[in-house]
MARBA-3410 file (N, C-alpha, C, O; in Angstrom, 1 decimal):
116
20.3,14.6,-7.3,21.1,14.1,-8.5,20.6,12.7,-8.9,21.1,12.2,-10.0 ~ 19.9,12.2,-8.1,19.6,10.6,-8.4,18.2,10.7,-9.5,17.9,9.5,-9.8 ~ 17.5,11.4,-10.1,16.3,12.0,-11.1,16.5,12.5,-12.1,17.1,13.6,-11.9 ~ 16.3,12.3,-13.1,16.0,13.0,-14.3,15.3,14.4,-13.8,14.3,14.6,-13.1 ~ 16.5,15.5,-14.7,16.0,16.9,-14.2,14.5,17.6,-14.6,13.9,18.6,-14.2
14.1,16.8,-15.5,13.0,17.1,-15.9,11.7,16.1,-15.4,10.6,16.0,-15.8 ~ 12.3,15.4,-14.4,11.2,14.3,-14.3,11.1,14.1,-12.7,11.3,13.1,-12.0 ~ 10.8,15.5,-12.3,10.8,15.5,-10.7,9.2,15.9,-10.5,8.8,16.9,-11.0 ~ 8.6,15.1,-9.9,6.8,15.6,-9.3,6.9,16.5,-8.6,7.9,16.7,-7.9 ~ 5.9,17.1,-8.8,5.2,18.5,-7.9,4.1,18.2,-7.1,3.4,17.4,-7.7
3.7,18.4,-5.9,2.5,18.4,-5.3,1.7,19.3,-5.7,2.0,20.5,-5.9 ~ 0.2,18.8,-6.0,-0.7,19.5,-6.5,-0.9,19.6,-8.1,-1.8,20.2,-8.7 ~ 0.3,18.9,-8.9,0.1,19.3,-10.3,0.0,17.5,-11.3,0.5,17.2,-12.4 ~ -0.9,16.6,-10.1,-1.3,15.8,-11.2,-0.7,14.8,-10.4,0.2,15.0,-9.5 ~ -1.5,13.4,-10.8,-0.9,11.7,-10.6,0.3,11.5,-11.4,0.5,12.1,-12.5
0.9,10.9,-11.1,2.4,10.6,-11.1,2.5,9.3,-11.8,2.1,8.4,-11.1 ~ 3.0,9.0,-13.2,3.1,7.6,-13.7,4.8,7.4,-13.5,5.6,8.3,-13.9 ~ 5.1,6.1,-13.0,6.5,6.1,-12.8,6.6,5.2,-13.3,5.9,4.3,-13.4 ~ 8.2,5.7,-14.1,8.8,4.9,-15.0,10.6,4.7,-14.7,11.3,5.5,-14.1 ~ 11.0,3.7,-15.1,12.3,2.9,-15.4,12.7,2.1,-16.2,12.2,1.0,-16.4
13.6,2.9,-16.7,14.5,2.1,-18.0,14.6,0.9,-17.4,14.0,0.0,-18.0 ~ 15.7,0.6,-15.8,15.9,-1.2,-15.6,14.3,-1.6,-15.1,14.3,-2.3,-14.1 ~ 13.4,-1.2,-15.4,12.3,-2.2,-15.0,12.0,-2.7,-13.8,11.9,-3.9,-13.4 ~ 11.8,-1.8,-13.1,11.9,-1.4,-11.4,10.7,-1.4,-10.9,10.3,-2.1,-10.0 ~ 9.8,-0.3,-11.9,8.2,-0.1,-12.2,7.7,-0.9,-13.1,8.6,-1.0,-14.0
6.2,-1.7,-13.4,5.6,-2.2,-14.2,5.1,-1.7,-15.7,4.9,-2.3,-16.7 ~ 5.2,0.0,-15.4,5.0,1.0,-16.8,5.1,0.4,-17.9,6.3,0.4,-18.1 ~ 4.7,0.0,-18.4,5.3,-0.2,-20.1,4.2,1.2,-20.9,3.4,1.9,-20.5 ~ 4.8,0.9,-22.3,4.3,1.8,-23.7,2.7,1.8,-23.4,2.0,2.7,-23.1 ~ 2.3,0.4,-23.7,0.9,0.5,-23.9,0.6,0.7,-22.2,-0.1,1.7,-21.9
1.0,0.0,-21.3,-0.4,0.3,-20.1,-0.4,2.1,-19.5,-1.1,2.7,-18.7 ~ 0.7,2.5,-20.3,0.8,4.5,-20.6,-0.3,5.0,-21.0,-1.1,5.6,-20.4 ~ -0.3,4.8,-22.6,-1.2,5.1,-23.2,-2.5,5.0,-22.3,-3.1,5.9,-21.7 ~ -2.9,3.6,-22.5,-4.0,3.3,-21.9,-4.6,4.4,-21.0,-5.6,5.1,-21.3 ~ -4.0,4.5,-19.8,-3.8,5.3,-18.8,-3.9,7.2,-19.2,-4.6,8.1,-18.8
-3.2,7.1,-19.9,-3.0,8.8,-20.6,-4.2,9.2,-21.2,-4.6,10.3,-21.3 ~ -4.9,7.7,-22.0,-5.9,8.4,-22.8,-7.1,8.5,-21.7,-8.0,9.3,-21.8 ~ -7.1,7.8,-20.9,-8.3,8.3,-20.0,-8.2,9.6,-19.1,-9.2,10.4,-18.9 ~ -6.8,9.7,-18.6,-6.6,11.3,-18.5,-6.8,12.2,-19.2,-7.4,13.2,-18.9 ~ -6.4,11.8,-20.5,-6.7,13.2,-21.4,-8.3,13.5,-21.5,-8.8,14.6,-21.6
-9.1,12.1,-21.2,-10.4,12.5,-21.7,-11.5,13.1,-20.2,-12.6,13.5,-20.1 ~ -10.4,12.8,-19.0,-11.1,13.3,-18.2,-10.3,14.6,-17.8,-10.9,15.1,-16.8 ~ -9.5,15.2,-18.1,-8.6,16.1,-17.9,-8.1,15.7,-16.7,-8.6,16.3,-15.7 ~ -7.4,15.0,-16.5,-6.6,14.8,-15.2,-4.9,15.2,-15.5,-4.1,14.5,-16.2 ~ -4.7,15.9,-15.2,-3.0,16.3,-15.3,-2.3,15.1,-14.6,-2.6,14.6,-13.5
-1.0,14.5,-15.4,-0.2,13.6,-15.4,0.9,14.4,-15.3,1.1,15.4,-16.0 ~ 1.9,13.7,-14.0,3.3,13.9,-14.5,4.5,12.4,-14.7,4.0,11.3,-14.5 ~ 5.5,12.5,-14.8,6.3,11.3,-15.0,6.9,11.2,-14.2,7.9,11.8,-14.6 ~ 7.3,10.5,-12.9,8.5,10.1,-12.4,9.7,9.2,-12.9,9.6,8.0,-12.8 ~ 10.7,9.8,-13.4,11.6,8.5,-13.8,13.4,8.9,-13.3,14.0,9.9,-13.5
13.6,7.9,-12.5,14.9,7.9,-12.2,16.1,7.6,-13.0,16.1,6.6,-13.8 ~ 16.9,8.1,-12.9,18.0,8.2,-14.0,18.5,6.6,-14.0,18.7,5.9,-13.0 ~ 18.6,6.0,-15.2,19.0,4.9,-15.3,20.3,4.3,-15.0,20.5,3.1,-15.4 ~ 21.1,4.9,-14.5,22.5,4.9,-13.6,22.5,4.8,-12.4,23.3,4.5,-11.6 ~ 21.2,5.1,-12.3,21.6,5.2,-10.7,20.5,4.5,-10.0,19.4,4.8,-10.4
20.5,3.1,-8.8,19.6,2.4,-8.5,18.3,3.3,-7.8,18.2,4.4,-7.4 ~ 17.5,2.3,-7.8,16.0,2.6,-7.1,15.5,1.8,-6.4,16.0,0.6,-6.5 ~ 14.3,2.0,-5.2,13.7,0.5,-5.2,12.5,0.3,-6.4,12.5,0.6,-7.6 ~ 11.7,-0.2,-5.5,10.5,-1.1,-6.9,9.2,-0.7,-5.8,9.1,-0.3,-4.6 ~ 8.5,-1.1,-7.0,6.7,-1.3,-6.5,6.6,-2.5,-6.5,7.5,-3.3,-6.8
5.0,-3.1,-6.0,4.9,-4.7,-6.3,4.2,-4.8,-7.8,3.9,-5.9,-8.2 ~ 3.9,-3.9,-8.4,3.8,-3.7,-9.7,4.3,-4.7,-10.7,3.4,-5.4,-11.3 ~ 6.0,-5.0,-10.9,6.1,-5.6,-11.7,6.1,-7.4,-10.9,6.2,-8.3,-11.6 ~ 6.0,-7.6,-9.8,5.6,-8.9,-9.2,4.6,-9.4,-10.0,4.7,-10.2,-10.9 ~ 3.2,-8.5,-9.5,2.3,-8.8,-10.1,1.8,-9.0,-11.5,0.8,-9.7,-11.9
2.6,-8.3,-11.9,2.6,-8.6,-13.6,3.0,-9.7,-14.2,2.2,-10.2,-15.0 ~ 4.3,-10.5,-14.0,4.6,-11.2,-13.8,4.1,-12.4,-13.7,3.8,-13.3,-14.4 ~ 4.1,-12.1,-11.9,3.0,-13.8,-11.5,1.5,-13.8,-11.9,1.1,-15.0,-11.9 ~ 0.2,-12.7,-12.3,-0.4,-13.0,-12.6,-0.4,-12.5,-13.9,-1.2,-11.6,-13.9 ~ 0.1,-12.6,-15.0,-0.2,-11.8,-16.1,-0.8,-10.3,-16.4,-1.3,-10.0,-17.5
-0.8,-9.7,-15.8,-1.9,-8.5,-15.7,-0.8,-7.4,-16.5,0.4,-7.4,-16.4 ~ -1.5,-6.5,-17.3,-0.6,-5.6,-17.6,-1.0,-4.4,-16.5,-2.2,-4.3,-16.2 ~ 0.0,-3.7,-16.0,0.3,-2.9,-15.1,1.0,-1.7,-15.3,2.0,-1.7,-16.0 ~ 0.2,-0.3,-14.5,1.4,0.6,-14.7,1.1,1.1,-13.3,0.1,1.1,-12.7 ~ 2.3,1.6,-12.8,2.2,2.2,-11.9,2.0,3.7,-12.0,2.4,4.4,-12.8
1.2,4.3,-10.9,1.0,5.6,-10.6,0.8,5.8,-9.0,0.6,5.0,-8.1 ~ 0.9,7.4,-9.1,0.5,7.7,-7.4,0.5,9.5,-7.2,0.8,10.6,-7.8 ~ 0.2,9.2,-6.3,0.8,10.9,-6.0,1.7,11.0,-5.5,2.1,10.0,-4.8 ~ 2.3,12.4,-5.7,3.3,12.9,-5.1,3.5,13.3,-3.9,2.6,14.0,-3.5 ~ 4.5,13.0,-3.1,4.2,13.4,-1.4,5.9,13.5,-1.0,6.8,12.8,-1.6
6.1,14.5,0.3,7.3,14.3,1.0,7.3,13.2,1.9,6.2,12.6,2.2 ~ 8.4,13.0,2.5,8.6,12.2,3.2,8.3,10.7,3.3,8.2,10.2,4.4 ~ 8.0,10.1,2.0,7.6,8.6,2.2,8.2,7.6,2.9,9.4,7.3,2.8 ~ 7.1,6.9,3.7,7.7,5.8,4.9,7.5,6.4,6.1,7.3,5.7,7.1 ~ 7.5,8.2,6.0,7.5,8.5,7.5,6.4,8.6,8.3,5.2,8.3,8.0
6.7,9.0,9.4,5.6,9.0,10.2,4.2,10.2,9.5,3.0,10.3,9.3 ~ 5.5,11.0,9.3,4.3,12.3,8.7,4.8,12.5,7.1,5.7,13.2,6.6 ~ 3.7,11.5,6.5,3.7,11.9,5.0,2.8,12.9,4.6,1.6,12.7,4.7 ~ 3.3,14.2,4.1,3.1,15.1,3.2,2.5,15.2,1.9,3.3,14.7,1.2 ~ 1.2,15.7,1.2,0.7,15.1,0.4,0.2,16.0,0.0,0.1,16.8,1.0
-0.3,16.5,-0.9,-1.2,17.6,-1.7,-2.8,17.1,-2.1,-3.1,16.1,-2.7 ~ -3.6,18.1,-1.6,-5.0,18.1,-1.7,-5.6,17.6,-2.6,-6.3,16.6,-2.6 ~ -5.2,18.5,-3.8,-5.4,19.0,-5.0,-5.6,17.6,-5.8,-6.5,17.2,-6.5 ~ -4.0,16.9,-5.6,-4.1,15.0,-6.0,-4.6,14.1,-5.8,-4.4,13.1,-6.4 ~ -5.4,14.3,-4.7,-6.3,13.1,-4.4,-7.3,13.4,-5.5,-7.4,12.5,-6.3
-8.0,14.4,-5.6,-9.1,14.4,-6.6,-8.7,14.3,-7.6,-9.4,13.6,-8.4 ~ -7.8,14.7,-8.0,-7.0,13.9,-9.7,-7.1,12.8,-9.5,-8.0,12.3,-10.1 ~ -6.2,11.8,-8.6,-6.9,10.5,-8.7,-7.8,9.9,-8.5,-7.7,8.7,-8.9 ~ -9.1,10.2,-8.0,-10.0,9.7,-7.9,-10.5,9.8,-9.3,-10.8,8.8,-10.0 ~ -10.6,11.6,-9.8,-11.0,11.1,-11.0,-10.4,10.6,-12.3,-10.9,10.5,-13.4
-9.4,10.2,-12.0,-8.0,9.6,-12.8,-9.1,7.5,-12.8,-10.0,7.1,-13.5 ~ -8.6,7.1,-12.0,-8.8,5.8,-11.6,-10.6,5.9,-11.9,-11.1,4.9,-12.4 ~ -11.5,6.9,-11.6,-12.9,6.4,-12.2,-13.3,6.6,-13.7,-14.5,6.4,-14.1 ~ -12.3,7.2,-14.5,-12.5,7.1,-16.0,-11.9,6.3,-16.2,-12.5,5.5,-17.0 ~ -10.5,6.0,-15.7,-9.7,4.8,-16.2,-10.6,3.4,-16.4,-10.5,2.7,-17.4
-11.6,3.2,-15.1,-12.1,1.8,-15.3,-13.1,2.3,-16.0,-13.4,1.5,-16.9 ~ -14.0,3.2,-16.0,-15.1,3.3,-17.2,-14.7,3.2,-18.8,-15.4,2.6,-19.7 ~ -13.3,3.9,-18.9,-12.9,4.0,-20.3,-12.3,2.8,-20.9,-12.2,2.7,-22.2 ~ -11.8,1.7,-19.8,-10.6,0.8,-20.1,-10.8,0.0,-21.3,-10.0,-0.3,-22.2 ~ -12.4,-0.4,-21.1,-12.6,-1.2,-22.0,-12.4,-0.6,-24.5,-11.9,-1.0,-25.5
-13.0,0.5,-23.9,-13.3,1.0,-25.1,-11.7,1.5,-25.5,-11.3,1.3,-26.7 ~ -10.7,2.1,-24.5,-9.5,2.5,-25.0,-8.8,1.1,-25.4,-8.2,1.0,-26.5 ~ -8.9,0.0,-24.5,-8.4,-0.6,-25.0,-8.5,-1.4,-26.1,-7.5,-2.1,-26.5 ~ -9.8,-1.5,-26.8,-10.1,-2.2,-28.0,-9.1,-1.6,-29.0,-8.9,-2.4,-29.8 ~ -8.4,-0.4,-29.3,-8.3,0.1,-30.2,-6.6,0.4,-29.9,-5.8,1.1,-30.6
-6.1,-0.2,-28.4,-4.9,0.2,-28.2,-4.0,-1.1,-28.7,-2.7,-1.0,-28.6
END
């Protein structure tokens, strides 16, 4: 009940960009885009995590870093059970989405971003 019902990750179906209304995650509009258009052009399936804005969360060091060094930031990851535990749960399938997620991203960054 603490998730947006439509905004729950799957294992195996793509990197995870997380988002929050109170600003929990670093996500904003543009470092999305940015991000999405390099997926789209490498075909990497995205999904969205966002927790219902009622109800608290913790944070990444995402928006720290944004912050204290200027950098625009978005957060992503894969999906997994059990985080923190001893036996984190993880799908195959997502690591190679991000790898090839994160090696278009810095190939593309430059050129998406001129025009973002």
């Amino acid at each position: 009940e603490k998730y947006e019902e439509n905004h729950r990750p799957q294992m195996h179906k793509g990197v995870v960009v997380k988002i929050n209304a109170n600003q929990r995650y670093a996500t904003t509009a543009a470092t999305s885009l940015i991000l999405r258009e390099a997926a789209k052009k490498y075909k990497v399936p995205l999904q969205e995590f966002c927790v219902r804005a009622d109800s608290p969360c913790g944070s990444t060091i995402g928006p720290m870093i944004s912050a204290n060094l200027g950098l625009r930031t978005v957060d992503v990851g894969n999906p997994q059970l059990s985080m923190h535990s001893i036996r984190e749960t993880a799908g195959t399938d997502d690591v190679a989405h991000a790898i090839k997620l994160f090696q278009g991203f810095f190939e593309e960054f430059p050129k998406i971003d001129s025009y973002v």
